[in-house]
C-alpha positions as CSV (number, residue, x, y, z in Angstrom):
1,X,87.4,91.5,176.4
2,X,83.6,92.0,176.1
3,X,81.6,92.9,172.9
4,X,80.5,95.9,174.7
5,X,84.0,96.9,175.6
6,X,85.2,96.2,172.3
7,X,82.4,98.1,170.6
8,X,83.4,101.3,172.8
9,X,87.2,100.9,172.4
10,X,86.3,100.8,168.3
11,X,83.9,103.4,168.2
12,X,86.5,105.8,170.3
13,X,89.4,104.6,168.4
14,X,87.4,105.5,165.2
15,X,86.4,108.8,166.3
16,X,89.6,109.9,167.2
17,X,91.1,108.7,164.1
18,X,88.2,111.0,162.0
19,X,89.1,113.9,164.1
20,X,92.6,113.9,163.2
21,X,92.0,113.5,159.7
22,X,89.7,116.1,159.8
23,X,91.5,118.8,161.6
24,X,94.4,117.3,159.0
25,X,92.1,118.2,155.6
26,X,90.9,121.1,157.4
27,X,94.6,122.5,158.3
28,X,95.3,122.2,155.0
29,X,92.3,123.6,153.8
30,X,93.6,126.8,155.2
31,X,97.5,126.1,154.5
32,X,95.8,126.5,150.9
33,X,94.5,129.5,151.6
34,X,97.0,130.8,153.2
35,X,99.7,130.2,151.0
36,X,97.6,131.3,147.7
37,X,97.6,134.5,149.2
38,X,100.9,134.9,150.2
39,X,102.3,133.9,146.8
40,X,99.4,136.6,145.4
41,X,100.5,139.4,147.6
42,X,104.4,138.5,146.4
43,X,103.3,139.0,143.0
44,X,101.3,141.9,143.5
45,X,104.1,143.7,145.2
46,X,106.7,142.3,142.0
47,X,103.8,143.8,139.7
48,X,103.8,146.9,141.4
49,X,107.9,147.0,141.5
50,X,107.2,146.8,137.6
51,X,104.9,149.2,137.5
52,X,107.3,151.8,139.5
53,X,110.6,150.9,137.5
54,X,108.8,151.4,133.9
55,X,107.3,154.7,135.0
56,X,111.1,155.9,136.0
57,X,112.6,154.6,132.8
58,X,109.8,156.1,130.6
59,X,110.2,159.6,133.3
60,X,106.4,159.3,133.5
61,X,104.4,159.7,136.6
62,X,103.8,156.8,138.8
63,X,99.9,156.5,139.5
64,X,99.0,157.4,143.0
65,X,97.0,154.8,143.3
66,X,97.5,150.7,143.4
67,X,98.6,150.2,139.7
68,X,97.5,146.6,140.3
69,X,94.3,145.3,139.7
70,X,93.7,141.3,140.6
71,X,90.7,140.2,138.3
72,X,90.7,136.6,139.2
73,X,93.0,134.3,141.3
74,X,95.3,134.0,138.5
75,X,95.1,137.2,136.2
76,X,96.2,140.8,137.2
77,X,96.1,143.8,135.5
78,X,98.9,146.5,135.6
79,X,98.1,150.4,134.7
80,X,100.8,152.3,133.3
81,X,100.4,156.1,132.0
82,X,102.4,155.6,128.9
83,X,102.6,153.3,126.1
84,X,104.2,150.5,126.5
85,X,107.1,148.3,124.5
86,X,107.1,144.6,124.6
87,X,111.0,144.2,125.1
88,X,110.9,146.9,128.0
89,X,108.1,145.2,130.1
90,X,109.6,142.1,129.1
91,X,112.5,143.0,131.2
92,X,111.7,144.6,134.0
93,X,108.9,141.5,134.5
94,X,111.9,139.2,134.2
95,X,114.5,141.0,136.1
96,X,111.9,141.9,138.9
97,X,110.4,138.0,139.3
98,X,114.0,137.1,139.6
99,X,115.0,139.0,142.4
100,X,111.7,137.6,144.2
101,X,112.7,134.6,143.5
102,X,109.0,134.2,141.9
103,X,109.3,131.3,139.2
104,X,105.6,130.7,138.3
105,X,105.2,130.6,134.8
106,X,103.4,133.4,133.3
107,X,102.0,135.1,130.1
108,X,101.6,138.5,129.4
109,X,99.3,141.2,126.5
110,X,99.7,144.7,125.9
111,X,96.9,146.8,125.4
112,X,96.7,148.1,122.1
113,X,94.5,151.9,122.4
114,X,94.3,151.6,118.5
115,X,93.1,148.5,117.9
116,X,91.0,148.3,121.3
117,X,92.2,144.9,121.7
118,X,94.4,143.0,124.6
119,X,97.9,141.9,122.1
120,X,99.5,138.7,123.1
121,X,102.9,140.0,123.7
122,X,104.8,136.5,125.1
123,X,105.3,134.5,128.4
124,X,108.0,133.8,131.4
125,X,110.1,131.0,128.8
126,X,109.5,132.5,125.2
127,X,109.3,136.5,125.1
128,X,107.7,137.3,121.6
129,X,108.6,139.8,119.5
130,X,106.7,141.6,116.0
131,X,103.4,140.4,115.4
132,X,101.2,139.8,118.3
133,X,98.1,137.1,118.1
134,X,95.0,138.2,119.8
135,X,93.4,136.1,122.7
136,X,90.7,138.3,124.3
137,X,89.4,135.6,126.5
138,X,92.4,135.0,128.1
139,X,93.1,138.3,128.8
140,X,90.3,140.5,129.9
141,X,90.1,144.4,129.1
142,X,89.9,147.2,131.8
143,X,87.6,150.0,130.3
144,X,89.0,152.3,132.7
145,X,92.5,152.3,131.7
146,X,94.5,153.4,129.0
147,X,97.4,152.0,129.2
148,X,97.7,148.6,130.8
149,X,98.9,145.3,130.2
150,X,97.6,142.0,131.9
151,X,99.3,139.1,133.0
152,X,98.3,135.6,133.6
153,X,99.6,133.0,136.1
154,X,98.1,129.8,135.1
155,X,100.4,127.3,137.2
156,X,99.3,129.4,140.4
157,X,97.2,127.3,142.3
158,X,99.4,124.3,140.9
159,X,102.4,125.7,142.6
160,X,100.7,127.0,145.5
161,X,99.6,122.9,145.8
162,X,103.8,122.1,145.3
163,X,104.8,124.1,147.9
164,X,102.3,121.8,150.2
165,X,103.1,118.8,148.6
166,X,104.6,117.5,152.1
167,X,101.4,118.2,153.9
168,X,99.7,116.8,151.3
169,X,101.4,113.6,151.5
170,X,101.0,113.5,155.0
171,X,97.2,113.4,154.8
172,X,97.6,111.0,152.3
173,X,99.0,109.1,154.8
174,X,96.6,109.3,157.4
175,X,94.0,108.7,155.5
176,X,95.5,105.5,154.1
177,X,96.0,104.9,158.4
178,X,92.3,105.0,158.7
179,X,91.5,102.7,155.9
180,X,93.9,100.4,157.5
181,X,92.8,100.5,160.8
182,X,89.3,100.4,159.6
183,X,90.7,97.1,157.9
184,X,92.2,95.8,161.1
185,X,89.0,96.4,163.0
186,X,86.7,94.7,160.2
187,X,89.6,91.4,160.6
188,X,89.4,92.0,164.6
189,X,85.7,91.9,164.6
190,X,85.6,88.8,161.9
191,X,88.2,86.3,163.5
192,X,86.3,87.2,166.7
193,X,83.3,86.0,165.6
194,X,84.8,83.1,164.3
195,X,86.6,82.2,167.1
196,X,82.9,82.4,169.1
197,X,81.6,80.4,165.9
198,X,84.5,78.0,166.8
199,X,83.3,77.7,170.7
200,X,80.0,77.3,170.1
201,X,80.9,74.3,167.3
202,X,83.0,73.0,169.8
203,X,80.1,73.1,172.9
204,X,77.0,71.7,170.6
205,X,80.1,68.8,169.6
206,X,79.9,68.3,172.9
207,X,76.9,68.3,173.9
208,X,75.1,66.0,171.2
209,X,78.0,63.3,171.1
210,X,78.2,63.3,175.4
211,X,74.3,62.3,175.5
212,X,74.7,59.1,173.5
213,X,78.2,58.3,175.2
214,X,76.5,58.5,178.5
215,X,73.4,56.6,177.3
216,X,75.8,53.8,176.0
217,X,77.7,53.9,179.0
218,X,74.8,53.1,181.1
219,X,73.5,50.4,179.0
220,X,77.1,48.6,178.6
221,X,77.3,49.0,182.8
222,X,73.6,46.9,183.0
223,X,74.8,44.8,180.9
224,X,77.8,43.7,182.4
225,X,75.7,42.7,185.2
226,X,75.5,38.8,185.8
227,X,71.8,38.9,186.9
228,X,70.7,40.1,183.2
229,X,72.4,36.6,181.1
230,X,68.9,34.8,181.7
231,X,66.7,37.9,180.5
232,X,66.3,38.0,176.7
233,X,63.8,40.5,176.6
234,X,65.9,42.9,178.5
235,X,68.9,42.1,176.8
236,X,67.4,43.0,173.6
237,X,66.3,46.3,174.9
238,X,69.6,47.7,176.0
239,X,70.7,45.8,172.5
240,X,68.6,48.3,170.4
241,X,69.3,51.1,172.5
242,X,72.6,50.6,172.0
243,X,72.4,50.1,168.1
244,X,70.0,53.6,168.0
245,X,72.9,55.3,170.1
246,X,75.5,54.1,167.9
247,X,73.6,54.9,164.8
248,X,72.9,58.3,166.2
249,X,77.1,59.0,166.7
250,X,77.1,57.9,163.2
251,X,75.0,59.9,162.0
252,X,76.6,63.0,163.6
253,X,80.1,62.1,162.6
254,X,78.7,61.4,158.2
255,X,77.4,64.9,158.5
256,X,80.6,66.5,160.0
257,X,82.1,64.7,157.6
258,X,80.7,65.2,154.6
259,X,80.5,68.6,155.0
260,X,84.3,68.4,155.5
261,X,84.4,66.3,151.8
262,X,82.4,69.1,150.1
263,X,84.8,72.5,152.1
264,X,87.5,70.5,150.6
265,X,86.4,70.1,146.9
266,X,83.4,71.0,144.6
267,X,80.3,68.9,145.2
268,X,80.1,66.1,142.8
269,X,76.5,65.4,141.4
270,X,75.7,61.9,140.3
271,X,72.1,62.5,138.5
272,X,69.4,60.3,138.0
273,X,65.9,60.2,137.9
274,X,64.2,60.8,141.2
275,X,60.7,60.0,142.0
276,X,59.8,63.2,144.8
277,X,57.0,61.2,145.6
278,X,58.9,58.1,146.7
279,X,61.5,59.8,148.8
280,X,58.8,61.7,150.8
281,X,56.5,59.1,151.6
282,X,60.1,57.1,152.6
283,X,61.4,59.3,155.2
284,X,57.9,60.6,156.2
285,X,57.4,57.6,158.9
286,X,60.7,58.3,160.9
287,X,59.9,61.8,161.7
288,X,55.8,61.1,161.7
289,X,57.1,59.4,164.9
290,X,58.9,61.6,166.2
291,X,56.4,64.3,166.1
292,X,53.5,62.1,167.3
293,X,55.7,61.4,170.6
294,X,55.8,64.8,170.8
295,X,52.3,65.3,171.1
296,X,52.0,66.4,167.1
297,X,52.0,65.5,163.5
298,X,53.2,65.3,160.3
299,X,51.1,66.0,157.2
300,X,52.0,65.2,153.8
301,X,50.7,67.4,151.1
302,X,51.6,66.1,147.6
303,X,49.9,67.9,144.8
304,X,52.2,67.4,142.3
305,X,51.8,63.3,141.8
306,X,54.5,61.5,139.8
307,X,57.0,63.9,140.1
308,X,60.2,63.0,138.9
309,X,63.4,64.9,138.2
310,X,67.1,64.6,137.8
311,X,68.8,65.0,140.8
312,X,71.2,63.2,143.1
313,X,69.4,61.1,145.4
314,X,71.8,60.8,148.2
315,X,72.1,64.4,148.3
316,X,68.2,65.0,147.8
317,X,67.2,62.6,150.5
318,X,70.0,64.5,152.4
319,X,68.3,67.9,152.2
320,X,65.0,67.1,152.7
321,X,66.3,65.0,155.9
322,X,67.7,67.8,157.2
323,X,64.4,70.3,156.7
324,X,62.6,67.9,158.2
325,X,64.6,67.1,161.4
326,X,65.2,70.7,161.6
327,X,60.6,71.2,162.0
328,X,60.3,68.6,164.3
329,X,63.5,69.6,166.6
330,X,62.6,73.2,166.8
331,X,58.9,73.1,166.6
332,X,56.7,74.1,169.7
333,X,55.5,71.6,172.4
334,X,53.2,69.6,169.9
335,X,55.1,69.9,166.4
336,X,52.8,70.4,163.3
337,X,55.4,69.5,160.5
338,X,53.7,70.0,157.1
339,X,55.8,68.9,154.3
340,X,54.1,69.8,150.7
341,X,55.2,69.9,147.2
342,X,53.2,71.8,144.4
343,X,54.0,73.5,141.1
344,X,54.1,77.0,139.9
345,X,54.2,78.8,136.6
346,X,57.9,77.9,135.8
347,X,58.9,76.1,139.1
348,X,58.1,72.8,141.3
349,X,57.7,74.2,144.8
350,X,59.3,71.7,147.8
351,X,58.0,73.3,151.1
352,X,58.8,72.0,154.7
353,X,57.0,74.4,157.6
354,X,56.5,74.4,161.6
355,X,54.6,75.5,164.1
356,X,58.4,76.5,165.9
357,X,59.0,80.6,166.8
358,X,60.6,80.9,163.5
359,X,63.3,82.8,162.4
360,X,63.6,86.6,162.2
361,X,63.8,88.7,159.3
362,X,67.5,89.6,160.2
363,X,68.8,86.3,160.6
364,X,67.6,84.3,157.0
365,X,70.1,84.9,155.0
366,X,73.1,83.7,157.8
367,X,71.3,80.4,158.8
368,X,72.9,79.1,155.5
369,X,76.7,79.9,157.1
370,X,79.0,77.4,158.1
371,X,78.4,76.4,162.2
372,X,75.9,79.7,162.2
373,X,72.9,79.2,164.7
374,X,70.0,82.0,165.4
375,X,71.4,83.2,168.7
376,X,68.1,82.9,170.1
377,X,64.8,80.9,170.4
378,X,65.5,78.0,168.3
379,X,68.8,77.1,169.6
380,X,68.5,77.4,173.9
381,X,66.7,74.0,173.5
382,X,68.5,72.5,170.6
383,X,71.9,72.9,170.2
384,X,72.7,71.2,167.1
385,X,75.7,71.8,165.0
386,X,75.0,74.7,162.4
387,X,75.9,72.6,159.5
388,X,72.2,71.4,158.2
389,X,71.0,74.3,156.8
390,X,74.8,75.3,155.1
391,X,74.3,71.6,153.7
392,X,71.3,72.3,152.2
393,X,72.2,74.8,150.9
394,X,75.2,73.8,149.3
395,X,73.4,70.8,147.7
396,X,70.5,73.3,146.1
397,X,73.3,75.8,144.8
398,X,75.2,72.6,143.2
399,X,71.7,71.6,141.2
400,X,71.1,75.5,140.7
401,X,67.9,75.3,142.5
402,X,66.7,78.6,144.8
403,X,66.1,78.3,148.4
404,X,64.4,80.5,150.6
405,X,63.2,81.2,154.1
406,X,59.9,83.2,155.4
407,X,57.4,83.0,158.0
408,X,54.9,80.2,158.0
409,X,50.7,80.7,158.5
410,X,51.4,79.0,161.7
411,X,53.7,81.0,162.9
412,X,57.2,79.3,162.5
413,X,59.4,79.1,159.7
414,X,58.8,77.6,156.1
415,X,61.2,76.7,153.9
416,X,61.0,76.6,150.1
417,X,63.0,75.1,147.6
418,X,62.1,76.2,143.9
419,X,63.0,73.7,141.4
420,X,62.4,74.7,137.9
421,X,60.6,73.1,135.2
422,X,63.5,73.4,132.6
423,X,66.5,71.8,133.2
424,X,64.9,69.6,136.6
């Protein structure tokens, strides 16, 4: 399947996913709602039941209107035109929340007309009896009554949430669905970019070990001609094109291999002291050539003479191989390779740049990835194998040196390794 299909199929799948959890939360949003005040109006009608049977016990008047009064979502107030006893109400609260079938815990006070004060008279598990404690904030006063007692459900909302506890766990559920099939989609989107990491591995193999193959195929078929026996000269031609061909294979297969050796185990250092200026000036010619067949050049810029510091040197000359074959196989028509080396306040500054189209902003940080190549630009003409950069940078993280990647004054990209004073 296409990117582009894939893409839509996700985004779809993912929208849909969102709009079912959202009309889930927002069902139960109102299933909340719902249900709070259906278990309110339950206990408003048991409160008013109350009210009723106390005024016919007491042979008092029942009020004409609503007795109950809901101050908050969990508090009510009951008027009642008599005083009223502690044990009575007790009672009838009891008797009447049973034969609702209404078990929400609940506490009670009695408003005391001499006192002016709301008396903590008990709750739905231990009625009290004699001497009342005082808890104002709990229970709020109602100027306008006389006689009135309040009662507080604090495991309301709590119980309203119980009775939705199956909903509740069904969102759960969904919601754990969409972090799973976000999941799945991240894994999806991952192994197929690994798999195209894979092809692509797989083509560049390909392509740089078939052009030696068919250059030593050639060379082996003119030698095998009869004719060519009595011609040194031209025996020793195809000779060294051989031995370069053969070298170059080589050179491929040590660097597929040894970044095998270091996926396998931690990169072992053997330090010594490294003269910087040496190993410059010793692979500057190679690639001087290269460039100046090219139509361009190679400049050396040393300003920090007698450099020397700890390093590994098959591993340095490694890295600075690599920058430089990098600049002069992705450089423009004429390469201008500048390679330089200077110091800073607390670091000595290696810098390789080109004249090449550089490498965007967005793609830096991944050219130091396993088999990753910018997907455009630098790699139509130049397959390569993704593995030089990730090998540099492996080798600079195992000295703990910093590497990084912007935009050259000439345009293409510059590489700088900071190597610092302490510790070099």
């Amino acid at each position: 399947m296409r990117s582009k299909n894939i893409r839509w199929v996700v985004i779809l799948g993912v929208a849909t996913v969102a709009a079912v959890l959202l009309f889930q939360l927002t069902w139960l949003s109102r299933a909340f709602r719902m249900k709070h005040q259906e278990n309110t109006q339950e206990v408003s009608l048991a409160l008013i039941a109350v009210a009723r049977n106390m005024a016919t016990f007491m042979g008092t008047t029942f009020p004409n209107e609503n007795p109950v009064v809901r101050v908050s979502p969990t508090y009510f107030i009951v008027n009642i035109n008599d005083v009223i006893e502690p044990g009575v109400l007790d009672h009838f609260l009891s008797t009447e929340f049973s034969h609702r079938g209404i078990s929400f815990a609940y506490e009670y006070a009695i408003y005391d007309c001499a006192t002016d004060q709301m008396v903590y008279a008990g709750t739905s598990a231990h009625p009290v009896e004699g001497e009342f404690s005082h808890d104002a904030e709990k229970f709020p006063q109602k100027p306008e009554f006389t006689y009135y007692f309040g009662i507080n459900f604090p495991d309301l909302p709590r119980e309203t949430s119980r009775d939705l506890r199956l909903w509740f766990f069904s969102s759960v559920l969904l919601g754990l669905a969409l972090i799973f099939f976000g999941y799945a989609i991240f894994v999806i989107f991952r192994q197929k970019r690994l798999s195209e990491v894979q092809r692509d591995f797989v083509n560049a193999m390909t392509h740089e070990f078939k052009t030696p193959l068919a250059t030593l195929k050639i060379a082996s078929e003119v030698l095998q001609d009869p004719a060519l026996a009595d011609q040194g000269d031209r025996l020793a031609q195809y000779g060294g094109i051989i031995a370069g061909q053969v070298q170059q294979l080589e050179s491929h297969v040590n660097r597929i291999l040894e970044v095998a050796r270091i996926d396998r185990r931690r990169m072992e250092l053997r330090r010594e002291e490294v003269s910087v200026e040496d190993v410059l000036r010793e692979l500057a010619p190679q690639f001087r050539i290269r460039a100046e067949a090219a139509g361009g050049g190679l400049t050396i810029d040393l300003r920090c003479p007698g450099y020397r510091l700890m390093a590994d040197p098959v591993h340095f000359r490694g890295v600075l191989h690599n920058l430089l074959d990098n600049a002069v196989k992705f450089a423009t028509v004429r390469p201008q390779v500048v390679l330089s080396c200077h110091t800073a306040a607390t670091a000595y500054i290696l810098e390789v740049r080109d004249n090449g189209p550089g490498i965007p902003p967005s793609e830096r940080r991944r050219v130091f990835r396993k088999h990753y190549r910018v997907p455009e630009g630098r790699v139509q003409s130049h397959r390569g194998f993704g593995l030089g950069l990730f090998y540099v940078a492996r080798v600079v993280k195992a000295h703990r040196w910093r590497i990084g990647i912007d935009q050259a004054p000439e345009g293409g990209a510059r590489i700088r390794i900071m190597i610092p004073t302490q510790g070099r």
